[in-house]
C-alpha positions in Angstrom: -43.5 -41.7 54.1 -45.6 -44.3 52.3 -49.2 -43.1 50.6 -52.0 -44.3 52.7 -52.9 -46.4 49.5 -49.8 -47.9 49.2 -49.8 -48.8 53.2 -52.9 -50.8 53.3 -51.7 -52.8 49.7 -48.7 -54.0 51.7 -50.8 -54.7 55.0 -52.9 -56.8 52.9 -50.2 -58.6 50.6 -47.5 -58.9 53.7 -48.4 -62.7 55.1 -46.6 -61.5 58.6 -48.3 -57.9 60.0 -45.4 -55.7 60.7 -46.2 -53.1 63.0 -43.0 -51.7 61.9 -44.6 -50.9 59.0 -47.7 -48.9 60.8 -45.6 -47.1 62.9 -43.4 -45.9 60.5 -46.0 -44.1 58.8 -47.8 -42.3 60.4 -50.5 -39.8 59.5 -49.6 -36.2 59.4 -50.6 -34.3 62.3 -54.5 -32.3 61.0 -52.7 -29.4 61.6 -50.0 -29.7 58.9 -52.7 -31.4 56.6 -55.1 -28.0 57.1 -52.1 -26.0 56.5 -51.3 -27.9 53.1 -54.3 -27.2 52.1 -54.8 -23.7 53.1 -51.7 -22.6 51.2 -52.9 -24.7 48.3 -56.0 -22.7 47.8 -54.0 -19.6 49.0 -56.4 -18.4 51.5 -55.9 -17.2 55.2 -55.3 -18.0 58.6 -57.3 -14.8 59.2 -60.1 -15.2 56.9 -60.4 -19.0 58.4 -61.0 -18.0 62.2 -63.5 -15.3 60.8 -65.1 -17.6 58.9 -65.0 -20.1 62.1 -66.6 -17.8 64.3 -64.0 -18.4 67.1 -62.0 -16.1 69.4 -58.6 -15.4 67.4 -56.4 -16.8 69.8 -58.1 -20.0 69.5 -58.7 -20.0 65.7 -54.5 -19.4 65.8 -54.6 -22.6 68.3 -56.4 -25.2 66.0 -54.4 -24.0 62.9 -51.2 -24.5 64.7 -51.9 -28.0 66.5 -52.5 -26.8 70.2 -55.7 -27.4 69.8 -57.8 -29.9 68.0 -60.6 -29.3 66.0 -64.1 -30.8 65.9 -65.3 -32.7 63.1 -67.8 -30.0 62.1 -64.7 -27.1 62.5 -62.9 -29.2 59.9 -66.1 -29.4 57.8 -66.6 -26.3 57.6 -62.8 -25.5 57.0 -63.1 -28.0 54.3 -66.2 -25.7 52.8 -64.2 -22.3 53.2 -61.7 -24.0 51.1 -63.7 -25.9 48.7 -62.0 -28.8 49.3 -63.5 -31.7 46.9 -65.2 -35.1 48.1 -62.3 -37.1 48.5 -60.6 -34.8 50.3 -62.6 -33.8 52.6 -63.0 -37.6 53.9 -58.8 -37.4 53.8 -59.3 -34.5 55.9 -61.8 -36.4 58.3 -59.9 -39.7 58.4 -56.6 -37.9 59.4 -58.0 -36.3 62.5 -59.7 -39.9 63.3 -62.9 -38.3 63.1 -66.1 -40.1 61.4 -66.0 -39.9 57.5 -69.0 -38.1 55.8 -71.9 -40.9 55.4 -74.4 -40.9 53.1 -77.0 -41.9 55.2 -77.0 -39.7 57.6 -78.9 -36.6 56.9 -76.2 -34.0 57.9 -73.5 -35.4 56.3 -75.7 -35.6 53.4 -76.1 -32.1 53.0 -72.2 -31.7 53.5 -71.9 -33.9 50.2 -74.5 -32.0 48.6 -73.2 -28.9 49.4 -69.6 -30.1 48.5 -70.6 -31.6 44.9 -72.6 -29.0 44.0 -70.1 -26.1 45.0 -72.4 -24.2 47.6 -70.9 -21.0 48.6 -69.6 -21.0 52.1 -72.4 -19.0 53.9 -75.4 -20.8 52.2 -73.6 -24.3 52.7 -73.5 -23.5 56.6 -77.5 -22.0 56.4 -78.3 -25.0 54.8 -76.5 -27.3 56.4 -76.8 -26.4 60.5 -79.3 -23.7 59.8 -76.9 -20.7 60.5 
């Protein structure tokens, strides 16, 4: 599986488009992606539903692909696990969901509450009011 980087370099030196190429790699499903990154920061399933607010069976659900989550479930996913900038917007752009954007006021306050390393609770307050 080719790096996303690596992809669009060929895509854009290639002078024929070879779907071939596309298909072939494939993003990971958000699922396995959440997972990397859960075991990387060593937290847990557990403490991520809690921290969701979502019946267990369901929080089980989204972390195992059944379901999908929203863009604001993997944003705040992405805040339970401190998960930097850049991958957060990985995070986003797997599930095909809109990248954070400066201009608009809440996902400013996600990238100010990533950059500046708000705790999860007061990220969420400040953020959606919670």
């Amino acid at each position: 599986m080719m790096e996303t980087v690596d992809l669009e370099r060929k895509l854009r030196e290639e002078k024929d488009f070879n779907e071939e190429l596309v298909l072939g790699n494939k993003a990971p499903d958000i699922h396995i992606l959440i997972n990397k990154y859960i075991a990387e920061k060593h937290a847990s399933h557990a403490d991520i539903i809690r921290h969701l607010n979502v019946e267990r069976c369901y929080g089980y659900q989204l972390l195992n692909g059944k379901r999908t989550p929203t863009r604001v479930q993997l944003i705040k996913i992405a805040l339970l696990l401190k998960l930097n900038f850049d991958e957060v917007q990985h995070l986003l752009k797997v599930a095909g969901k809109e990248i954070l954007y400066a201009r608009n006021v809440t996902d400013a306050k996600v990238i100010h509450a990533i950059e500046h390393g708000l705790p999860y609770d007061k990220a969420c307050e400040f953020i959606w009011n919670e």
